[in-house]
C-alpha positions as CSV (number, residue, x, y, z in Angstrom):
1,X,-16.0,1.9,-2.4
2,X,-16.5,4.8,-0.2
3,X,-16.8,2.5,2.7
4,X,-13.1,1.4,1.8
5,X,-11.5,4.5,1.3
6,X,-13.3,5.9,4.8
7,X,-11.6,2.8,6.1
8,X,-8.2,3.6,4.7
9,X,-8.1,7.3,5.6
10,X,-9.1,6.6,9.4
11,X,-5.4,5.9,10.3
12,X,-2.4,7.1,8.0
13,X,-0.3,3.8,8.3
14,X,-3.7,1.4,6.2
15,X,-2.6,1.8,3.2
16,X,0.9,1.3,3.3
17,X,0.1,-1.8,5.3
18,X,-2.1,-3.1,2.0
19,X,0.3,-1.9,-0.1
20,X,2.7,-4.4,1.9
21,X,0.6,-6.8,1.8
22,X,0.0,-6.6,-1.6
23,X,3.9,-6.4,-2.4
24,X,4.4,-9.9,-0.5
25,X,1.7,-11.3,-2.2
26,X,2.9,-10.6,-5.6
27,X,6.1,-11.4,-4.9
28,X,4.7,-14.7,-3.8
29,X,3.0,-15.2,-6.8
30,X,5.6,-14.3,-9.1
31,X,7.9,-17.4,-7.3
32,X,11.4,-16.2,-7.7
33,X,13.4,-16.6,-5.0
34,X,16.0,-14.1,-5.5
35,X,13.7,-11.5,-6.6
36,X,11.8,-11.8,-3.3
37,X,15.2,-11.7,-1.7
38,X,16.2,-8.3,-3.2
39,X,12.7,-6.5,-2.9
40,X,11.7,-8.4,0.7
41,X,15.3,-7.2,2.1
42,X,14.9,-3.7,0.8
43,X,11.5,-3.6,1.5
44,X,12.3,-4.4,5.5
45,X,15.5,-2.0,5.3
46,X,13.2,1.2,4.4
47,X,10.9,0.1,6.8
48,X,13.0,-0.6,9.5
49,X,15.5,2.3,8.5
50,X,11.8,4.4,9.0
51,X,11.3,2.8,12.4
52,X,14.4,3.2,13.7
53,X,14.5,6.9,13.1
54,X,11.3,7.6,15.3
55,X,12.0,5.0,17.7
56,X,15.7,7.1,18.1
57,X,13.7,10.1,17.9
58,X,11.4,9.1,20.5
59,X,14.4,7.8,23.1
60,X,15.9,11.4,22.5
61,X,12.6,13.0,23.8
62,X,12.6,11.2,26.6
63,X,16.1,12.0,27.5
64,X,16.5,9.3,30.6
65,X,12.6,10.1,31.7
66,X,11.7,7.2,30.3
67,X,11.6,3.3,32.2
68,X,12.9,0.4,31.1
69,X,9.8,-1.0,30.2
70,X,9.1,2.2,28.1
71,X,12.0,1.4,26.3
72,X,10.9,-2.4,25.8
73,X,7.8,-1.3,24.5
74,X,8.8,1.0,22.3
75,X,12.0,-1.2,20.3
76,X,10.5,-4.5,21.2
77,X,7.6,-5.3,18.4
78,X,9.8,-3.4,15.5
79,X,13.0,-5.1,16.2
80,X,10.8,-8.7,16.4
81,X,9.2,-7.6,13.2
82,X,12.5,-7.0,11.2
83,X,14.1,-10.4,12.7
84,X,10.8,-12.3,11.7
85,X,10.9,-11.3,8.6
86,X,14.2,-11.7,7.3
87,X,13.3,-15.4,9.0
88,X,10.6,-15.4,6.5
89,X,12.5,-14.4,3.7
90,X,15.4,-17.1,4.1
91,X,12.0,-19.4,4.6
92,X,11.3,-18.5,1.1
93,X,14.7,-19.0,-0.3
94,X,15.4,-22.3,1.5
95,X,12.0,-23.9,-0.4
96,X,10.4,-24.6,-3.6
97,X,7.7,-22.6,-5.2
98,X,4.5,-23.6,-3.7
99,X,5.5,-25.5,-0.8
100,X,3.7,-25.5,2.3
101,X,6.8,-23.9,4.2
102,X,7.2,-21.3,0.9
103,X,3.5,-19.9,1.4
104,X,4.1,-19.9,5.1
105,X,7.3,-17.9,5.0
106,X,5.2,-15.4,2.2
107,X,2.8,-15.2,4.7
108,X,4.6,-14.7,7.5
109,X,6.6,-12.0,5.5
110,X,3.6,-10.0,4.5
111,X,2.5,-10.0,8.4
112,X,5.3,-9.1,9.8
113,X,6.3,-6.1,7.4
114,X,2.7,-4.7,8.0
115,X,3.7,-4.8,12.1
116,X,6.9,-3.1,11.2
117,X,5.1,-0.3,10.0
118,X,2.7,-0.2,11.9
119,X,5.4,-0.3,14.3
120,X,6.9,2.6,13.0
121,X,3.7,4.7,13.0
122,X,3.5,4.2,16.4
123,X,6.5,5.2,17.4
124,X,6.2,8.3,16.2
125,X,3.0,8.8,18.2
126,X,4.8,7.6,21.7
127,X,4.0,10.2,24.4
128,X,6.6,11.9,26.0
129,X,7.1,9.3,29.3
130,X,4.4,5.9,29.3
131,X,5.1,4.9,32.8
132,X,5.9,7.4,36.2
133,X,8.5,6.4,38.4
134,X,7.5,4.7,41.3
């Protein structure tokens, strides 16, 4: 147990991650499809709404210092994360409970709310300019 909790503490974003993961499964489990639509979409809104402000916050630090690419790598992975898994979530409510593409689309939805945090973390942790100009 102290092994897991050493585990958890090494980076601040692990837990919430589980706890995602943990929320998609139940969810998944429990096999209603509008409940999973009203907690999966809110679920993605505070985590994208969280993204978004330190990805905004970030762009404002940069203020034009930054490259293109900067910028790519910095809204790419949460902006594929969020579209991903609102995918996944109309996944879920387009199939039966315990369908191949319904455990797919829980799946997929537990992933990719886990990137979108971790998405977020990172962005709050961007440096100040990744790339010189040339």
């Amino acid at each position: 147990m102290n092994a897991l909790s050493t585990w958890l503490q090494a980076r601040p974003y692990r837990l919430t991650v589980s706890n995602a993961l943990l929320l998609a499964l139940l969810l998944g489990v429990i096999g209603s499809a509008p409940l999973f639509e009203i907690i999966g979409v809110a679920a993605v809104a505070i985590a994208g709404l969280a993204f978004v402000g330190r990805a905004v916050g970030v762009a404002f630090r940069w203020r034009g210092r930054g490259q293109f690419y900067d910028l790519v790598l910095l809204w790419a992975p949460g902006v594929i994360a969020i579209i991903l898994s609102l995918a996944a979530i109309g996944l879920i409510s387009a199939n039966s409970y315990g369908s191949v593409a319904y455990v797919i689309g829980v799946a997929l939805f537990g992933v990719e709310l886990g990137m979108l945090i971790i998405g977020g973390s990172d962005a709050a942790n961007f440096p100040a300019s990744l790339s010189e100009p040339v």
